[in-house]
C-alpha distance (Angstrom), angle and dihedral (degrees) to the residues before:
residue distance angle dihedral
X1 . . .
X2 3.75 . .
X3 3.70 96.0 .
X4 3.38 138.4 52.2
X5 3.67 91.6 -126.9
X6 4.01 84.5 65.1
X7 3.64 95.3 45.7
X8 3.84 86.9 61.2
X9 3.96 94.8 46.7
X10 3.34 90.1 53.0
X11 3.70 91.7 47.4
X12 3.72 90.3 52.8
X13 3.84 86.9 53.3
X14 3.46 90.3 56.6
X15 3.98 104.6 44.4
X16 3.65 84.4 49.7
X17 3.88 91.4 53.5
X18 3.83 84.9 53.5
X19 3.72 95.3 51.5
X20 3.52 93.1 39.7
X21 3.98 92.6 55.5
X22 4.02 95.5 31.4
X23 4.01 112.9 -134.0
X24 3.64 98.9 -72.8
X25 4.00 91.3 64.5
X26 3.49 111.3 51.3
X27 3.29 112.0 123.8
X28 4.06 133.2 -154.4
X29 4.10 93.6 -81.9
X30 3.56 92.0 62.3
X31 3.22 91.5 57.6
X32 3.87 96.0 42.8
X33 3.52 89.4 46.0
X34 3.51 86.1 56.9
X35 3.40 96.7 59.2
X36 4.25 95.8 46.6
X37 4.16 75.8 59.8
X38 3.67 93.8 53.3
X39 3.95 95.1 44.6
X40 4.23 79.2 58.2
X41 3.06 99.5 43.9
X42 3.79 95.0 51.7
X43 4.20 85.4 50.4
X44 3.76 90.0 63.0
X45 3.40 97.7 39.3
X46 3.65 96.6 -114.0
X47 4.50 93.3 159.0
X48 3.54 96.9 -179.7
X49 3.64 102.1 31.1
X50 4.00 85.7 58.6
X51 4.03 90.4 45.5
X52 4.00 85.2 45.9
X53 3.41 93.9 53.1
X54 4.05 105.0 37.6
X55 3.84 78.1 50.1
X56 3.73 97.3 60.7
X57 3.69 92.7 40.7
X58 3.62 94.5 53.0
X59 3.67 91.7 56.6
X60 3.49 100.6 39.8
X61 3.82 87.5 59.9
X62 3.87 89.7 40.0
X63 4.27 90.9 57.6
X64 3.70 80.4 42.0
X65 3.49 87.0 61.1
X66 3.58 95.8 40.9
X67 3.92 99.9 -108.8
X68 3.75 103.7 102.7
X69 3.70 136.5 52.7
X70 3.59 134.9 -118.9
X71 3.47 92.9 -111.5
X72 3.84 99.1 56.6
X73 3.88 81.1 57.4
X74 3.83 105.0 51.9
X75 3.99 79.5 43.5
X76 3.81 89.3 58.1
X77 3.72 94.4 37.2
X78 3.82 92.7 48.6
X79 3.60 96.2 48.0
X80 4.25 93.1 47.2
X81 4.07 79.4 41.3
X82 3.99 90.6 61.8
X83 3.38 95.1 30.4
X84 3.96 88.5 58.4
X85 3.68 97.3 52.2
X86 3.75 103.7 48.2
X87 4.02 88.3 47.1
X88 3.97 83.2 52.0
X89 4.07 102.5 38.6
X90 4.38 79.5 47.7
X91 3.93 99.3 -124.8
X92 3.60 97.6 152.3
X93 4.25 141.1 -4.3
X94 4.05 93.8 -68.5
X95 4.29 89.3 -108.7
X96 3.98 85.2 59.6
X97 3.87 91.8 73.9
């Protein structure tokens, strides 16, 4: 993941795992998966991506856990979701988003 244009392919990968399984059924490599992202995205100084990200990994594994809602997840999903596709369709500098 050398470029940013990986870090976003992989981050589609992932969000589509997540839909794909719904909340409930994530399982541990999601989350670690998650993580490899965030090490990337941290390399290419991608800020927000890597806040996005360690966001929606830390409450996927708090619902796994039983101490977050559904909704705070599709929130955090959505948001990395958006934030994914404007760094990839290049509508701004990726901090702008």
């Amino acid at each position: 993941m050398d470029t940013i244009e990986n870090v976003c392919k992989e981050v589609e990968k992932v969000l589509a795992v997540v839909n794909s399984k719904g909340f409930a059924n994530i399982d541990d490599s999601v989350c670690a998966d998650l993580d490899k992202i965030s090490a990337a995205a941290e390399t290419l100084g991608m800020k927000s991506g890597k806040k996005l990200i360690d966001n929606l990994s830390a409450v996927l594994k708090s619902h796994k856990e039983g101490k977050a809602e559904e909704t705070s997840v599709s929130v955090r999903l959505t948001a990395l979701d958006f934030y994914n596709k404007n760094v990839l369709s290049n509508q701004g500098a990726v901090e702008d988003i």
